[in-house]
N, C-alpha and C positions, 0 to 999 in steps of 0.2 A: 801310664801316659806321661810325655814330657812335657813340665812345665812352658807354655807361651813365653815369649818375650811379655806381652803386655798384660799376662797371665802375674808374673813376677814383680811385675812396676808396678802392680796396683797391691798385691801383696805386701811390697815392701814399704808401700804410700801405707799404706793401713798399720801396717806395723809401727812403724815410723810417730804417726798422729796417736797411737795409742798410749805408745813409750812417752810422748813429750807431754801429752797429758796426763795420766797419771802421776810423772813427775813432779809437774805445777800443781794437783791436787795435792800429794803427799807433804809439799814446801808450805803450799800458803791454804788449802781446807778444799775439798769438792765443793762447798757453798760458794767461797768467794774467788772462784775461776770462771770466767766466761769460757764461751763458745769462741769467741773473736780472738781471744788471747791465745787459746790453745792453736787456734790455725795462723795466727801471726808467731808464734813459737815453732811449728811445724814447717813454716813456710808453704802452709797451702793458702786457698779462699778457704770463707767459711761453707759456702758452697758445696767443697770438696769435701767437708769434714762432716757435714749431713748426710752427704752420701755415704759414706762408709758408716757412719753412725747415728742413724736418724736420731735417738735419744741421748741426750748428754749420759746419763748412764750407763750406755751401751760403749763408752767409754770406757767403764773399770766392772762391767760386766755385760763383755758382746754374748748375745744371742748362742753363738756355737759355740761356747764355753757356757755360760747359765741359762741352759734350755726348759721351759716347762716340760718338754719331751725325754727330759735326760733319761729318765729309769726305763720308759718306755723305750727308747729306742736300743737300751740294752737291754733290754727284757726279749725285744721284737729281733735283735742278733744274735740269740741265742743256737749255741750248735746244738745238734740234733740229741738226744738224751740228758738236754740240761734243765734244770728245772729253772725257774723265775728267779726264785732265792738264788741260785747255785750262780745265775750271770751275773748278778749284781753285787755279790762276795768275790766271785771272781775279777769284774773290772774294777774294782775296789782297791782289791788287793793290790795288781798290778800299778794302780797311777801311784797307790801310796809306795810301792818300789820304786817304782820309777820317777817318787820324787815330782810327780807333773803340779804346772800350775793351776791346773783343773781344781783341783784338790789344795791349793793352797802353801805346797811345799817347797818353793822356787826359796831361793835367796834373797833377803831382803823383804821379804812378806810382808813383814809383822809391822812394818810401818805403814807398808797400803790396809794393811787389819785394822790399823788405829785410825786410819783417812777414814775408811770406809763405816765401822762403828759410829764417828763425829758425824754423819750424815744422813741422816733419817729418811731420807729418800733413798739412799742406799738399802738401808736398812729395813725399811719398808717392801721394798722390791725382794730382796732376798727370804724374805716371810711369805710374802706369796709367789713366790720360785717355788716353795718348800711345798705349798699347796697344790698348786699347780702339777706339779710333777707325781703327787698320790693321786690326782683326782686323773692324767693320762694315764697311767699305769692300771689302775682300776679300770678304766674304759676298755683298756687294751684286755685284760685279762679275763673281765667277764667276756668279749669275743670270741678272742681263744678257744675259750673253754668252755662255749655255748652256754654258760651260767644263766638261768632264768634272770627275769627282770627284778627280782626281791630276795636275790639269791645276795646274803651277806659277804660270804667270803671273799669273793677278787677285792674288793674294798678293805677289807678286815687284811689280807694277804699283804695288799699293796701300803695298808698301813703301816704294816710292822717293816717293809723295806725301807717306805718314806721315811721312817724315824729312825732308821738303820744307818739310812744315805748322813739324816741332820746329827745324828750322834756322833758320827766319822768326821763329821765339817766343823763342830762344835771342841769335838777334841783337841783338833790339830789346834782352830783359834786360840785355845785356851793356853795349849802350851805355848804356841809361838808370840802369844799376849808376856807370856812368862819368860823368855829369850831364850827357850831351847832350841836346837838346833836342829835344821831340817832330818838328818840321821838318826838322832837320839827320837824324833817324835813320829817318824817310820816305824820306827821297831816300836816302840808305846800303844801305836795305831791298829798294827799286824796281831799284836797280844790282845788289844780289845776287840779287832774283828774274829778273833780264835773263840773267844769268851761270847761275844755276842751269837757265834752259830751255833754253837754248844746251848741256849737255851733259847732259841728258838722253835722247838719242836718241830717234830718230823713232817706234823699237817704243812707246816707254811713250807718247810725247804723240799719236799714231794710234788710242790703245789706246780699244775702247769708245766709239766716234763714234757718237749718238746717231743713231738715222735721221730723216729727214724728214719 
């Protein structure tokens, strides 16, 4: 489907108020940025900039990017003979190729990493992301898979991806804290998610193979 005319101007209004925020956070701290300043920097109201971002945070971490749904809604696209483990190795692998900023890989990162760390409400939100996101994937999987109500595994399952997803997010931070570059911490990334499927046992990466 083609993008609207007014489909685009509000896209580009969003994009726009994100870039000039972040900006101002990375310069002078996410604590000492108002809401008013980012939309008098963007040249919106601040009005404007609620709308697109109810929460000041949802500034340097929107919604459709840091989803409590993220694992689950790769889990729930999964094609037809893939397991739970197998989608979530696989779109892994891909943003860490493709370098997305999902994942943290864009140019220039490692300065929104250092913004973001200084801000504990940042910081905070991303700790229960990390939760959030086992506790849908659990929900989803005991579904699936009709798992009784005291049934451990979809929990136990969706734990070891949960810690799979923050081991991958962790890495990349670590390097890019250390000034490596997006390429060199791709390929670092690729070898630990090679390592990481290699012991995970066949119970969890069997787990949940979609049918045919």
């Amino acid at each position: 489907m083609t993008e609207g005319l007014r489909e685009r101007k509000k896209r580009q209004t969003r994009q726009r108020i994100s870039e000039v925020a972040i900006g101002l956070f990375v310069e002078r701290g996410f604590d000492n940025v108002t809401i008013a300043e980012v939309a008098a920097a963007a040249e919106v109201s601040v009005n404007t900039v609620y709308n697109y971002f109810p929460a000041k945070e949802d500034l340097v971490l929107p919604p459709e990017e840091a989803s409590p749904h993220r694992l689950a809604d790769i889990v729930r696209e999964r094609a037809p003979g893939e397991s739970a483990a197998g989608a979530v190795l696989a779109r892994l692998r891909r943003e860490v190729r493709g370098r997305e900023r999902r994942v943290g890989l864009t140019a220039g990162f490692g300065r929104v990493l250092e913004m973001m760390r200084a801000a504990p409400t940042l910081t905070a939100r991303l700790e229960a992301l990390g939760a959030q996101m086992t506790d849908a994937l659990a929900e989803l999987l005991a579904e699936e898979t009709g798992a009784a109500k005291d049934d451990p595994l979809p929990r136990v399952v969706a734990w070891h991806l949960g810690c799979l997803h923050a081991l991958v997010l962790s890495e990349i931070g670590r390097r890019t804290a250390a000034g490596e570059r997006p390429g060199t911490i791709a390929t670092a990334v690729l070898e630990l998610l090679d390592a990481a499927e290699s012991v995970l046992g066949e119970r969890v990466l069997a787990y949940a193979v979609r049918g045919e």
